[in-house]
N, C-alpha and C positions, 0 to 999 in steps of 0.2 A: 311507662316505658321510656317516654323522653327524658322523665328527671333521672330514671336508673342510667342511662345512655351516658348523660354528662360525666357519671363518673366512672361507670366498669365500660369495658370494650363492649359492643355489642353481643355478639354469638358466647362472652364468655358470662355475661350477664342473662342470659337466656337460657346457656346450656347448666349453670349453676341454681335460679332459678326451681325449673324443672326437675334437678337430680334434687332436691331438698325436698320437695312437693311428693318426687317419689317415694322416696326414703319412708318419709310419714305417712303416706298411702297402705307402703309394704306392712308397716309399722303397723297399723289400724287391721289390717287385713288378718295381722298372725295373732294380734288382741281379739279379733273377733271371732275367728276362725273362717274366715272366709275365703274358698277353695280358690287354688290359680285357676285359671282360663286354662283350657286346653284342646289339640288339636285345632280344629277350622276356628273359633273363637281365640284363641292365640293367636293365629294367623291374622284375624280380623284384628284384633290389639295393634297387631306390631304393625301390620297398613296404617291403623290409625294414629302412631306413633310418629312411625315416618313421614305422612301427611301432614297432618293436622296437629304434630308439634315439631318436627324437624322440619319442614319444608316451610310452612306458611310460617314458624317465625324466625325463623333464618333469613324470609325476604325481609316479616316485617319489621324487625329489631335492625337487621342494616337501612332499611328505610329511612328509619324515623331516626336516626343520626343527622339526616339532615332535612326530612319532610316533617312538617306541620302538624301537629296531630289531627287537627279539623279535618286537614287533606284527605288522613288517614282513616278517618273514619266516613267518611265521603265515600271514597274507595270500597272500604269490606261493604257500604253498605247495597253493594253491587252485588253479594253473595245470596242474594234469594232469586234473584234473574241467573247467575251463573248455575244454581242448583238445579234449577226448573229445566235448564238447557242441560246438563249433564246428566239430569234423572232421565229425560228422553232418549238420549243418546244410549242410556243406559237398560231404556226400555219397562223402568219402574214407572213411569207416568206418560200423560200422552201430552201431544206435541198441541199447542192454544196459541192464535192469531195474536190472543191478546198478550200475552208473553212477547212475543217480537216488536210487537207495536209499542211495549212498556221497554225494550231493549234501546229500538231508537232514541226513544228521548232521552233514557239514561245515557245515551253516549253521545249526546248534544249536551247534558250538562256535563260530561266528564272532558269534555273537547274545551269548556268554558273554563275548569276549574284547573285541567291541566295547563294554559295558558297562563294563568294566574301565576300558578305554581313557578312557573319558569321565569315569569316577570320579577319573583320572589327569586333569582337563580339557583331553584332547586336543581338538582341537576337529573336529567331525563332520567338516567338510570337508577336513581331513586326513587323514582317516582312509578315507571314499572315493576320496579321489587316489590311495591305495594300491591300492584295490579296482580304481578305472581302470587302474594301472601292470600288475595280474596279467590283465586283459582283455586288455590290447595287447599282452603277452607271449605268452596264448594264440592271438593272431588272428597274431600274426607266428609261429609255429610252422606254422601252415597255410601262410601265402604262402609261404614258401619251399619248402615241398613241392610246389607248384603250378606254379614254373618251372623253368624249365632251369636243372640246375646250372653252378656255375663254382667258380674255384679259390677255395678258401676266403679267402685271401689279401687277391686283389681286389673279391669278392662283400665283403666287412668293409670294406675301405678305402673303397668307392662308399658303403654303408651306414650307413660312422660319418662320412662327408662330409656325408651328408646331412641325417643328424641331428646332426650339431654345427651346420650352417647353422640346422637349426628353432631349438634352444634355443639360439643367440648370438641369433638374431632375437629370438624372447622374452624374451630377458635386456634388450636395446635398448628393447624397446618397456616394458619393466617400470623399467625407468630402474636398475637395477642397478650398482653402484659394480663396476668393468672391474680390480679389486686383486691384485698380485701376492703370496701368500702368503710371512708373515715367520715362523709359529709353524713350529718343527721339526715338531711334531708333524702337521701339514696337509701339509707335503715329504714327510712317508713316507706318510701315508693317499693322497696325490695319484701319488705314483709308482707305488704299490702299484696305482691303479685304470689305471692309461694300462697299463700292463703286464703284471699280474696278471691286473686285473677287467677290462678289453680285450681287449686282443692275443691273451691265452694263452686265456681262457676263453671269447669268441667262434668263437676257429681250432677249439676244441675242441668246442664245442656245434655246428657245421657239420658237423663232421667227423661226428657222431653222428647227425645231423639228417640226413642224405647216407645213411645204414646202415641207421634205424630210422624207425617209421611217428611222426608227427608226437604223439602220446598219450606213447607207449615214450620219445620224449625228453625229456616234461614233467616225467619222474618224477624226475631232478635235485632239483626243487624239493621233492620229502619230504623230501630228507635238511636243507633248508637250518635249517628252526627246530634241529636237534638240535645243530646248527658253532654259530649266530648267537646263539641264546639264552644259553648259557656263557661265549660270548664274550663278546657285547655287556655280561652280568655281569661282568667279567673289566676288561674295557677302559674303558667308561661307564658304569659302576655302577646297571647297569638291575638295577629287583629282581623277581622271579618270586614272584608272589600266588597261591596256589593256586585261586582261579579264573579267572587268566589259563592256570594249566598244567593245569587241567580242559577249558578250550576248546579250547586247543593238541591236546591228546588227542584230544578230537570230534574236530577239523578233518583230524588225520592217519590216523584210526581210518576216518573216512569216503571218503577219499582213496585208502585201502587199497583198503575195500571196492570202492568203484566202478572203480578200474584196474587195482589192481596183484594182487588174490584170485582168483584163477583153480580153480576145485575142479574137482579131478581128476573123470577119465572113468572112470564104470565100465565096464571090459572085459568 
């Protein structure tokens, strides 16, 4: 998303993106024969739609226009504590000490990493859009536990129609230059996401999401700072301060704690 950034607008890179990913979904769908969603599964689609592809990357593509990708994945990887809290509030799971106690430290490293960020002069409001992108990640983790399922397939192509409709709109109303990308390098970041970061890794988070309780699937996002940070080194020459990778630490340290530390039962 940052190399796609440098050259399309964000929301228009995002909401193009998305409408290409659907297109080939719908596509797949009427080759296969695989029935739309309908009624309360519809419903459930286009929540997930609106969520979990217009809202979280609406924050996170204007983010990462000027946030770090490290940062950035720092942040989502806050979405299995946001899940845990949301799934209670929601009354699918119950309320764990250790959860809250995994809460604190993660927002003792986020106080670290945020500071960083700012010394970096990100600018605050960028740096919450990211905070909003892992919200709406955890709130769409829930709605789709909530309805009836459908084939992975079509439940995605309703979902990323929906949000490529939100973010073309806010690309329109943000008056956004509508640019077809010339650099090579934005043709392999852009293909790479309609494909990779789409198709394969939506049908896959579904699939998971369909097995596991909505918490168990947020945990994906531990692994992402440990891919993104090397990378983003590697790719975009982000550099890793050791009190960004002290935060990092809290934040996954705390994350452990509250979801994924289970101590054993005495027999």
């Amino acid at each position: 998303v940052r190399i796609s950034n440098r050259e399309l607008p964000p929301f228009w890179g995002a909401g193009s993106r998305f409408a290409i990913a659907s297109f080939l979904l719908f596509a797949t769908a009427r080759v296969k024969g695989i029935a739309l969603p309908r009624g309360k599964a519809l419903l459930g689609a286009s929540i997930y739609g609106v969520l979990g592809f217009g809202a979280s990357y609406a924050f996170a593509y204007w983010g990462l226009v000027q946030v770090q990708a490290g940062f950035a994945s720092v942040i989502m990887s806050l979405v299995p504590l946001l899940t845990l809290l949301f799934a209670v509030i929601h009354g699918l799971e119950s309320f764990r000490w250790r959860g809250l106690a995994g809460a604190m430290l993660s927002l003792s490293g986020i106080a670290l990493v945020f500071r960083e960020q700012l010394h970096l002069a990100a600018p605050l409001l960028s740096l919450f859009a990211m905070v909003a992108a892992a919200i709406s990640v955890a709130e769409t983790n829930i709605v789709v536990k909530k309805f009836p399922k459908s084939h992975p397939v079509v439940t995605n192509a309703v979902a990323m129609a929906v949000g490529s409709a939100m973010l073309l709109t806010i690309s329109a109303v943000m008056n956004e230059p509508h640019i077809i990308p010339t650099a090579f390098s934005t043709w392999v970041a852009f293909t790479y996401l309609v494909f990779i970061g789409s198709i394969a890794l939506f049908a896959l988070f579904l699939f998971v999401l369909m097995r596991w309780t909505a918490s168990a699937t947020s945990y994906q996002f531990v692994l992402s700072p440990l891919v993104t940070v090397p990378v983003a080194a590697l790719l975009v020459y982000e550099k890793v301060s050791p009190v960004f990778a002290l935060g990092a630490f809290l934040v996954l340290v705390g994350v452990y704690v509250g979801v994924l530390y289970s101590p054993k039962k005495k027999s």
